[in-house]
C-alpha positions in Angstrom: -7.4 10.5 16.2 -7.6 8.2 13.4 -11.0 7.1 11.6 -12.3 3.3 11.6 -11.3 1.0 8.3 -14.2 0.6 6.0 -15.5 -3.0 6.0 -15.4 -3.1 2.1 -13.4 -1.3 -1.0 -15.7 0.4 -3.3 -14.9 1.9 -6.4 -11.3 1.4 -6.3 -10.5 -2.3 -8.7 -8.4 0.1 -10.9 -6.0 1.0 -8.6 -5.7 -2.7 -6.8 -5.3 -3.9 -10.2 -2.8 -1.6 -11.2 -0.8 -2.1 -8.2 -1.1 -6.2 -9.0 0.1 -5.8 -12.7 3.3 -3.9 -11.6 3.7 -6.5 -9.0 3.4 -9.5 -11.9 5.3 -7.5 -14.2 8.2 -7.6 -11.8 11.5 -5.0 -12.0 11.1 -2.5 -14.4 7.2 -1.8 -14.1 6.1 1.6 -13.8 3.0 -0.2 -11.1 6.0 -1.0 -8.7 5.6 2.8 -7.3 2.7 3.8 -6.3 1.6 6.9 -3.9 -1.7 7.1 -2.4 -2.5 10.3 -1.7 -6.0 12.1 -0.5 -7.8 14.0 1.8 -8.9 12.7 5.8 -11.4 9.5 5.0 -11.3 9.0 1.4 -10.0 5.5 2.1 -6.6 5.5 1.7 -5.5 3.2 4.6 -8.1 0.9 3.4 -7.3 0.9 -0.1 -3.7 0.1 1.4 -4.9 -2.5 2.9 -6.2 -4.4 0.0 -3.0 -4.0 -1.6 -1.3 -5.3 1.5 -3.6 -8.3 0.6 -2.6 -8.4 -3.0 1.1 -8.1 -2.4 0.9 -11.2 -0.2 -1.1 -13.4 -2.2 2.2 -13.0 -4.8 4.4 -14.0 -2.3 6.0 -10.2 -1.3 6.2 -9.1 2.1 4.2 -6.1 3.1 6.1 -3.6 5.7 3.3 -1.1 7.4 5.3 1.5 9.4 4.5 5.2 9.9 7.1 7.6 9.1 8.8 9.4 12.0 12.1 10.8 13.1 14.1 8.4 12.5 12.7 6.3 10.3 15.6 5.2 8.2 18.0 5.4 10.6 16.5 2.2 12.7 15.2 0.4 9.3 19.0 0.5 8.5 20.6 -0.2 11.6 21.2 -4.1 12.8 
């Protein structure tokens, strides 16, 4: 069962920040991959999240899907 979002991001401007410089930075930028990984409730959904937020202020669209059997066959199919 999953945990509730936190109502604020503490301790975590580096990594937003370095998610929005590869973002500004464009093709090329080492920022444009970036894993978030972690144990159960260290805040990775909501640290997602806020990147979510950064990604559209820019302008990019944000895609939030769970990955199942099957993933890429129905992201690829028309």
């Amino acid at each position: 069962m999953p945990g509730s979002l936190a109502v604020h991001l503490v301790g975590r401007d580096d990594q937003v920040a370095a998610v929005a410089d590869g973002i500004e930075e464009g093709p090329g930028s080492p920022g444009r991959l970036t894993m978030f990984t972690g144990a159960r409730g260290v805040g990775k959904t909501t640290l997602l999240n806020a990147v979510d937020d950064v990604a559209l202020e820019h302008g990019w669209l944000f895609v939030d899907e769970t990955a199942t059997g099957g993933l890429m066959a129905g992201s690829t199919s028309t």
